[in-house]
C-alpha positions as CSV (number, residue, x, y, z in Angstrom):
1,X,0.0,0.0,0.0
2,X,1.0,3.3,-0.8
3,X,2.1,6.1,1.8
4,X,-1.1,7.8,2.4
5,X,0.7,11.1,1.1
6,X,1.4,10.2,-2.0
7,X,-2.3,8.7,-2.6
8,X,-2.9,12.4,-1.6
9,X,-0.5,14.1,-3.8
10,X,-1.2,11.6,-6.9
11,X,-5.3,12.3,-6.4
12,X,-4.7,15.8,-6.2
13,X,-5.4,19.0,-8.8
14,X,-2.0,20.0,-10.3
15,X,0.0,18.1,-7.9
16,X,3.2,18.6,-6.3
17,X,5.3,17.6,-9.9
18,X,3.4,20.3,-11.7
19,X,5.2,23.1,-12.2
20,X,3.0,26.0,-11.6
21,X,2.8,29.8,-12.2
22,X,2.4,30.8,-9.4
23,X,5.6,28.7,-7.4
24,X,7.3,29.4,-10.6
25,X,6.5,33.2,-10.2
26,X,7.6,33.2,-6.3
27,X,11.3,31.7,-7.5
28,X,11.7,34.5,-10.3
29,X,10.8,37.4,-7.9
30,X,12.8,35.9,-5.0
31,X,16.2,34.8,-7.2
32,X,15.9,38.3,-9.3
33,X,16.1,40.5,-5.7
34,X,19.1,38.7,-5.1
35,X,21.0,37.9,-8.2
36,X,19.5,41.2,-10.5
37,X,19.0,39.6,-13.0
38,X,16.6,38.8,-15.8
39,X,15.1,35.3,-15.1
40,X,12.2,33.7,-16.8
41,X,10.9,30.0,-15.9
42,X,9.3,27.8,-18.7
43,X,7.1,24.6,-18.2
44,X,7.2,21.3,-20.1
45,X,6.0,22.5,-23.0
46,X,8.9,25.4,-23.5
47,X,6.0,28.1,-22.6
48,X,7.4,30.9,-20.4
49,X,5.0,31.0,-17.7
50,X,6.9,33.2,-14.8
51,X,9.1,36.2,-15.8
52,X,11.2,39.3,-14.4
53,X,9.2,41.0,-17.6
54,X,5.8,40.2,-17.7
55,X,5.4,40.5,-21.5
56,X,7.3,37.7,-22.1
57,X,5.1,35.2,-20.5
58,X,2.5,32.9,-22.6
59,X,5.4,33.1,-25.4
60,X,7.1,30.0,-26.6
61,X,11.1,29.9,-25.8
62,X,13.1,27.5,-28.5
63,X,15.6,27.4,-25.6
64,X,14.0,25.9,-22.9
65,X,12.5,23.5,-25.9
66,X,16.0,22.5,-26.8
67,X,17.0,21.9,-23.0
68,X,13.7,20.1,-22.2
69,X,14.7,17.3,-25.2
70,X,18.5,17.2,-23.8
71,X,18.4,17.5,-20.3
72,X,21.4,19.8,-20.4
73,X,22.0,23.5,-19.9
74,X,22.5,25.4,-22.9
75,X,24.4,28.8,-23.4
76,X,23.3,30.8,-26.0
77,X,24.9,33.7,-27.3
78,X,24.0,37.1,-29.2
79,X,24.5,35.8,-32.2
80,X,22.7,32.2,-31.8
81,X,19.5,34.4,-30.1
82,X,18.9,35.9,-33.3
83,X,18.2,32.5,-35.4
84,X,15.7,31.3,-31.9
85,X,12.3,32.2,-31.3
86,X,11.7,34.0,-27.6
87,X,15.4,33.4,-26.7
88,X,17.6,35.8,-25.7
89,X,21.8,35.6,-25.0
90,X,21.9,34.1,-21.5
91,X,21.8,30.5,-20.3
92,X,19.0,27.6,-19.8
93,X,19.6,25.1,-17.6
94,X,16.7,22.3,-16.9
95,X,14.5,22.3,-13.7
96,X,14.2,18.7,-12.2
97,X,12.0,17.4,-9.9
98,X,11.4,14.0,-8.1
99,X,13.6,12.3,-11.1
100,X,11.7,14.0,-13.5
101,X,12.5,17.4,-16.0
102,X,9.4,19.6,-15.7
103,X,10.5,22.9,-16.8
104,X,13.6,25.1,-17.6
105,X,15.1,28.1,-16.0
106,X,16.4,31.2,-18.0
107,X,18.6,33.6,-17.0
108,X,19.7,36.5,-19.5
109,X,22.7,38.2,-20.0
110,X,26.2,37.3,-21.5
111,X,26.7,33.4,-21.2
112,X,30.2,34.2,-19.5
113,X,29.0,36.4,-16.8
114,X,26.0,34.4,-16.0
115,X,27.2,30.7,-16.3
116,X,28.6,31.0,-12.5
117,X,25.3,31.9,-11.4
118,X,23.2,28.9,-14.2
119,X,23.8,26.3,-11.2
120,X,22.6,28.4,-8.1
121,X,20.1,29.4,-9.7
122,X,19.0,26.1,-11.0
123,X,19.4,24.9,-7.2
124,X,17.2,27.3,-5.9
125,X,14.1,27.0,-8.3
126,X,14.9,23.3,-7.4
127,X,15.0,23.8,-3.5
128,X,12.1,26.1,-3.5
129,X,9.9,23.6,-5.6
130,X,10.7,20.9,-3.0
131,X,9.6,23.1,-0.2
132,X,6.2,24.5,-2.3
133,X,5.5,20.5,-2.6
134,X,6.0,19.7,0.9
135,X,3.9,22.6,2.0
136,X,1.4,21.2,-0.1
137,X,1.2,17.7,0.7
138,X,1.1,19.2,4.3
139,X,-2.0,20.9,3.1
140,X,-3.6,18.4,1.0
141,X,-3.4,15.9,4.0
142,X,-4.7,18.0,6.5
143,X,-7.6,18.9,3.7
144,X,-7.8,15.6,3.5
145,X,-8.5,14.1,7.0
146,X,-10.5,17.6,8.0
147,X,-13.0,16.2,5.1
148,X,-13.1,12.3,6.9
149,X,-13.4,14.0,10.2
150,X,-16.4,15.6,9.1
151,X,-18.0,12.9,7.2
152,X,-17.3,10.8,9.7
153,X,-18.9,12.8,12.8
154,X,-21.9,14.2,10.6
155,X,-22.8,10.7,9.0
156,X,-22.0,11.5,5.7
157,X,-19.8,8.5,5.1
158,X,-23.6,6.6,4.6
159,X,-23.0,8.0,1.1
160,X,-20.0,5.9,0.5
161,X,-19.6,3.6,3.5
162,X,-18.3,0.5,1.2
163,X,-14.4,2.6,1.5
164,X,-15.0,5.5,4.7
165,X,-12.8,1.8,6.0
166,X,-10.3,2.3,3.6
167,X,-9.9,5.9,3.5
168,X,-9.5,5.7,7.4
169,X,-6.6,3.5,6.4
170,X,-4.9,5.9,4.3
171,X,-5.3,8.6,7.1
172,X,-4.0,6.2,10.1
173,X,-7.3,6.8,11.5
174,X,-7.8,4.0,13.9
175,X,-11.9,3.1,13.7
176,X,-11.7,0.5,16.5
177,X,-11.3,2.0,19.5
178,X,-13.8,3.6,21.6
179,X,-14.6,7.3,21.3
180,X,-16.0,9.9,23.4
181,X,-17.8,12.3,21.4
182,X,-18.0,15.9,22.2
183,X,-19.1,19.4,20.6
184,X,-18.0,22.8,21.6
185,X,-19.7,26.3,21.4
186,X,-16.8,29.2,20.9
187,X,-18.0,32.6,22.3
188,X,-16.3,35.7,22.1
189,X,-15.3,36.8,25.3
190,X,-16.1,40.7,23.9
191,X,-19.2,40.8,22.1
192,X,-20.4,37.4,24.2
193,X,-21.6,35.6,20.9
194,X,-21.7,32.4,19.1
195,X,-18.8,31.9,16.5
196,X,-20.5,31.1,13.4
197,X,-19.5,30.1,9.8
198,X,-20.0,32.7,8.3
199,X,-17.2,34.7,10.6
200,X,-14.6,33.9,8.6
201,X,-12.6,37.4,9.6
202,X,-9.0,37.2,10.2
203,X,-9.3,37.2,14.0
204,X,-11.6,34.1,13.9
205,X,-9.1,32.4,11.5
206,X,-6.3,33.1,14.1
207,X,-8.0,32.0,17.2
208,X,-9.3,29.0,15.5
209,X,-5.9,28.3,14.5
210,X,-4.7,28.2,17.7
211,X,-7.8,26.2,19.0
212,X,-6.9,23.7,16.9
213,X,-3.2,23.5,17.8
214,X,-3.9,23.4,21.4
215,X,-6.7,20.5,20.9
216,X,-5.7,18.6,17.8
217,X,-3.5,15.9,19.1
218,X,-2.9,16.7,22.7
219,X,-2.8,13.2,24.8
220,X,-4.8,12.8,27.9
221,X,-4.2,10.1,29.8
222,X,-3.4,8.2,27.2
223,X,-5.6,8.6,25.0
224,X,-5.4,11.3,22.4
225,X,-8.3,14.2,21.1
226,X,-8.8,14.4,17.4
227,X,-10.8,17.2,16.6
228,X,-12.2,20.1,13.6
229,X,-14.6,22.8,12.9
230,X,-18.3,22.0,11.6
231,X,-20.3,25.0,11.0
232,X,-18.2,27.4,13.7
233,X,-18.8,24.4,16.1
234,X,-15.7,22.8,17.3
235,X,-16.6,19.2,17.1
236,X,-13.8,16.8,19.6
237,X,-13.4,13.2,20.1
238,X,-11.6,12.0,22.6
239,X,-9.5,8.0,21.1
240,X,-9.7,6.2,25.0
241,X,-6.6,4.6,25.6
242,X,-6.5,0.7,24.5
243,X,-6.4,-0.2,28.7
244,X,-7.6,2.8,30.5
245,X,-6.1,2.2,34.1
246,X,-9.4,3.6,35.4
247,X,-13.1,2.9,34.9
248,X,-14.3,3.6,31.7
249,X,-17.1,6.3,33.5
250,X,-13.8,8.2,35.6
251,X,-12.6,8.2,32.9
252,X,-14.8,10.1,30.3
253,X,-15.5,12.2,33.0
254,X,-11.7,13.3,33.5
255,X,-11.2,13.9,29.6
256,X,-13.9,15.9,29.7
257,X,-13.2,17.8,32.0
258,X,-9.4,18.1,30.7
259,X,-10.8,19.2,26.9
260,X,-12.9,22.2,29.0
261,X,-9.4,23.4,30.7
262,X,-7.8,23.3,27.4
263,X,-10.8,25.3,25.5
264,X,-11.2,28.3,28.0
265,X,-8.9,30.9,28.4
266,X,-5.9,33.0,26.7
267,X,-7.2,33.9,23.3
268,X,-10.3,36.2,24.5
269,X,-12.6,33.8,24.1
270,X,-15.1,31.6,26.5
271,X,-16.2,28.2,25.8
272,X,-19.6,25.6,26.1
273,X,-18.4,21.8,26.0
274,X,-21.4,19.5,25.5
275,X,-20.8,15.8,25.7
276,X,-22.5,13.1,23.6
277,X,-21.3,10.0,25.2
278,X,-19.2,7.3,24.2
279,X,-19.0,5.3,20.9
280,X,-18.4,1.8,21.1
281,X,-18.6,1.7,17.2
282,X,-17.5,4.7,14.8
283,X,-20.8,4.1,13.3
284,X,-22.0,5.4,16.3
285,X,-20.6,8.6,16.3
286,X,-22.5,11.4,13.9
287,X,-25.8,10.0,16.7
288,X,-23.5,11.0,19.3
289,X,-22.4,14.2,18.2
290,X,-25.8,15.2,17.5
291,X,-26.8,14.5,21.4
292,X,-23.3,16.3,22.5
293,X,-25.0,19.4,20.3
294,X,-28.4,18.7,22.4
295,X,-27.0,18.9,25.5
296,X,-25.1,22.9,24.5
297,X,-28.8,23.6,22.7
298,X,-30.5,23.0,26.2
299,X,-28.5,23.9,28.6
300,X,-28.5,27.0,26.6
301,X,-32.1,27.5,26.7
302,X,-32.5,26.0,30.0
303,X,-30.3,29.0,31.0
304,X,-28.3,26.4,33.6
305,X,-24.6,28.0,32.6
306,X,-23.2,24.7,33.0
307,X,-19.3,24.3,31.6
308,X,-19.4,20.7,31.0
309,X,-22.8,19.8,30.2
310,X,-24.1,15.8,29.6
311,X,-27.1,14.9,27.3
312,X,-27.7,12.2,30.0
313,X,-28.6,15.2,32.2
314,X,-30.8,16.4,29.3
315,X,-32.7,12.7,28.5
316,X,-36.1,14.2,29.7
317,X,-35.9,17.2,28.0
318,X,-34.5,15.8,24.9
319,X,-37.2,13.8,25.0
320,X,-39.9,16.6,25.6
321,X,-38.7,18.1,22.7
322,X,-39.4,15.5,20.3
323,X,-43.1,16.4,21.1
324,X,-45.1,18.2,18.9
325,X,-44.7,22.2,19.9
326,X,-49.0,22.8,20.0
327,X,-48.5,20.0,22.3
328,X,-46.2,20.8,24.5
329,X,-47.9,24.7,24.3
330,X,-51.0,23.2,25.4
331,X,-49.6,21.2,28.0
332,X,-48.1,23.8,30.2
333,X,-50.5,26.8,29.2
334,X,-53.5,25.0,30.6
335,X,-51.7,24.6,34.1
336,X,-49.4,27.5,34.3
337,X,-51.8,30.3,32.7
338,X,-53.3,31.1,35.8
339,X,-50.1,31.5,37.9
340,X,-48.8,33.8,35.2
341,X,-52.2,35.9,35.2
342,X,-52.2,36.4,38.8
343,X,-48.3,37.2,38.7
344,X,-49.1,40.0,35.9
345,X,-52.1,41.6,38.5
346,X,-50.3,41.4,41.6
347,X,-46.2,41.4,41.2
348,X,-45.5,38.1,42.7
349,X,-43.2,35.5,42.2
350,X,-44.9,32.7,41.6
351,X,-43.0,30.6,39.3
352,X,-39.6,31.5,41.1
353,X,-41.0,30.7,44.1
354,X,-41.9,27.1,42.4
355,X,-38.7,26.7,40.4
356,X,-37.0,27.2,43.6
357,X,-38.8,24.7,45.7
358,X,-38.4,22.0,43.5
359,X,-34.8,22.8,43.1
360,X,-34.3,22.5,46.3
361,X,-36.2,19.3,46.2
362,X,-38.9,20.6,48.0
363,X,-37.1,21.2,50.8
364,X,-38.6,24.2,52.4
365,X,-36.0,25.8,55.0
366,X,-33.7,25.9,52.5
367,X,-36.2,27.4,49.8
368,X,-37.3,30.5,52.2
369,X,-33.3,31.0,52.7
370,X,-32.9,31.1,49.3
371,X,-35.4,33.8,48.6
372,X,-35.4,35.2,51.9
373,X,-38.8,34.6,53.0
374,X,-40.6,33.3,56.0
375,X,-41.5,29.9,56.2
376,X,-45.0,31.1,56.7
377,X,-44.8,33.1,53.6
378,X,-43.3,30.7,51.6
379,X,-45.9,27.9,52.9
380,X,-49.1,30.7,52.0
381,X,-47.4,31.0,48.3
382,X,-47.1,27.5,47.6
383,X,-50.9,27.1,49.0
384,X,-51.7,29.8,46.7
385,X,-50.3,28.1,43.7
386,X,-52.9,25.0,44.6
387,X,-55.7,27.3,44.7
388,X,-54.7,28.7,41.1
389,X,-53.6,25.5,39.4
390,X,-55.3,22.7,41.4
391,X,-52.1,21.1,42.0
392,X,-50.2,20.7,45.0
393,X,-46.8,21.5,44.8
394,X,-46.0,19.0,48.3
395,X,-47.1,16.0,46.6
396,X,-45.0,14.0,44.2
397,X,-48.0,13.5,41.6
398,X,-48.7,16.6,41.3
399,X,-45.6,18.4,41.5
400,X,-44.0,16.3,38.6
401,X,-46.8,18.2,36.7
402,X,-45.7,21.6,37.8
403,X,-42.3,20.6,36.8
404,X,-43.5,19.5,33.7
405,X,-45.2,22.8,32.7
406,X,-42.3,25.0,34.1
407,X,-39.8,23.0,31.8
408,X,-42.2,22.7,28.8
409,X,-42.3,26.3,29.2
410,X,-38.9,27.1,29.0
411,X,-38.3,24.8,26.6
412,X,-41.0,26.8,24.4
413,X,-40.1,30.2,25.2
414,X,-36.5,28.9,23.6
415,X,-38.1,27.4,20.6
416,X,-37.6,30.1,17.8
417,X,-34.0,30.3,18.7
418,X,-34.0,26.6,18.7
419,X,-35.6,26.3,15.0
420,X,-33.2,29.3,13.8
421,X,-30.0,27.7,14.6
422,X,-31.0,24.3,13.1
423,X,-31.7,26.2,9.8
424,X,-28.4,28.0,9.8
């Protein structure tokens, strides 16, 4: 099997042993400030495609043609430039490249005063090729495995899932081990908002740059994070080590934790990590993701601030959502309507007062601390919101139908930011 770089390069648009105009402009401009003087570069087809004088390029130099068949430098003098079209007195020496002649370098001027230079010259085009190509193998590669990443954790390899295996081979992607799947919200720590795709400013380019050097890679405990943008999201797994040395729950728990230091803090922004779960299969993985985006989207809407926040945490919302939204409007109008009526007439806090209590678990010394009440006041509110809903906030039956409504609520109060963000 081939290195997965050269798959890469060979696959690629005008690969790495094309010479191009634009690399082959870069080594005229650079060579010309330092040498000064005339230098054109021709491709395998004796075309001058870079030049010190752009009216020479798109012209056909006999020169380069005759060096191209030969594969040796040629000098030409005054007198031999007049019989040869697009030449000029100077010297041509070939440009080679992984074994292979791809082009010619020209550098005017009388063949004795120039000759010395032919060879530096000829190294230089030849070194600064070699880096242009390893620059972009780097980039084709990390093109490449940005694109499995994200057909990978958005499910897209279902298009093509007879070689995702194989192309996970050529990457060095290892699909067998477990994964815990993650998705981070970015905020700007100035304007406090979402990053989003379409930000695609030079500050957001930096600090995502250095977002992705500080995740991509890092080992924790053993294991290592692999991670890439989706839509301004930062989407993160997290390989588990082959033998954790703790319980599998620790330690999901610990990497977690670990990926939230690394997010927050020293390039002026603030970050949301929401965690999926763990895949036991990579075809797992895009379902995951989707919950680790749940659990940001309520937690969010939930208003709960939560750094790290679980979708197991979420299961009851999550699954309140998937009800139909007259349903769930119905739901908690027809039992909190009259709370919110009365709170509209006479200034009180009935739904805090309820939110608290059953935060608190319905313990009720700790409630009236909390909002600094008497107990007796506290104990006439909670009577009050029986005689306006039916519904006694004390008993269990009847308080997980206040809950209910209060979270139904919030969840519907948070619905057209909800449907917005799916669309973008």
């Amino acid at each position: 099997m081939k290195d997965h770089r050269d798959f890469i390069t060979m696959f690629s648009q005008g690969g790495s042993d094309m010479l191009s105009p634009k690399v082959a402009q870069s080594i005229v401009d650079r060579t010309m400030a330092v040498l000064g003087v005339q230098v054109n570069i021709m491709d395998a087809q004796a075309v001058v495609i870079a030049s010190g004088n752009t009216g020479r390029v798109g012209k056909f130099h006999a020169g380069a043609a005759r060096v191209l068949q030969s594969g040796k430098k040629l000098c030409i003098s005054s007198t031999e430039a007049e019989k040869m079209e697009g030449v000029r007195p100077g010297i041509t020496l070939p440009i080679e490249f992984k074994g292979k002649i791809i082009g010619a370098v020209g550098m005017a001027g009388d063949p004795e005063d120039v000759e010395d230079f032919g060879e530096l010259l000829k190294l230089t085009a030849e070194l600064m090729l070699e880096q242009a190509s390893v620059k972009e193998e780097l980039f084709l590669e990390q093109r490449a495995r940005e694109g499995f990443l994200t057909d990978l954790i958005t499910g897209h390899w279902r298009e093509y899932d007879w070689h995702f295996a194989r192309r996970a081979e050529f990457l060095n992607f290892d699909l067998k081990r477990d994964f815990l799947v993650m998705a981070a919200e970015i905020f700007d720590e100035e304007s406090v908002c979402a990053w989003r795709e379409e930000r695609q400013g030079l500050p957001y380019q930096k600090l995502k740059a250095q977002l992705e050097e500080r995740i991509d890679g890092e080992e924790l405990f053993e294991g290592r994070l692999i991670s890439c943008f989706i839509n301004g999201e930062m989407a993160i797994l997290y390989q588990m080590p082959e033998k954790p040395r703790q319980d599998v729950e620790t330690m999901s728990r610990k990497a977690a934790d670990a990926v939230y230091g690394l997010l927050g803090g020293g390039c002026g922004i603030s970050a949301s990590l929401g965690v999926g779960g763990l895949a036991g299969d990579w075809r797992e993985i895009s379902a995951i993701y989707e919950n680790a985006r749940s659990a940001l989207r309520l937690n969010r809407i939930l208003n709960e601030g939560r750094s790290v926040c679980w979708f197991e945490t979420y299961r009851t919302e999550y699954l309140l959502c998937s009800a139909p939204a007259e349903l769930r409007r119905g739901y908690w109008k027809t039992i909190l309507d009259p709370v919110l009526k009365a709170e509209r007439e006479h200034g009180t806090q009935w739904i805090q007062t309820m939110e608290t209590y059953f935060s608190n678990e319905g313990n009720t010394v700790k409630t009236a601390e909390q909002l600094f009440l008497h107990r007796n006041t506290l104990m006439f509110r909670l009577n009050k919101i029986r005689e306006l809903t039916g519904l006694a906030p004390q008993k269990f039956q009847d308080a997980l139908q206040l809950k209910l409504a209060l979270l139904l609520m919030k969840l519907d109060a948070g619905g057209e930011t909800q449907g917005k963000e799916e669309k973008e």
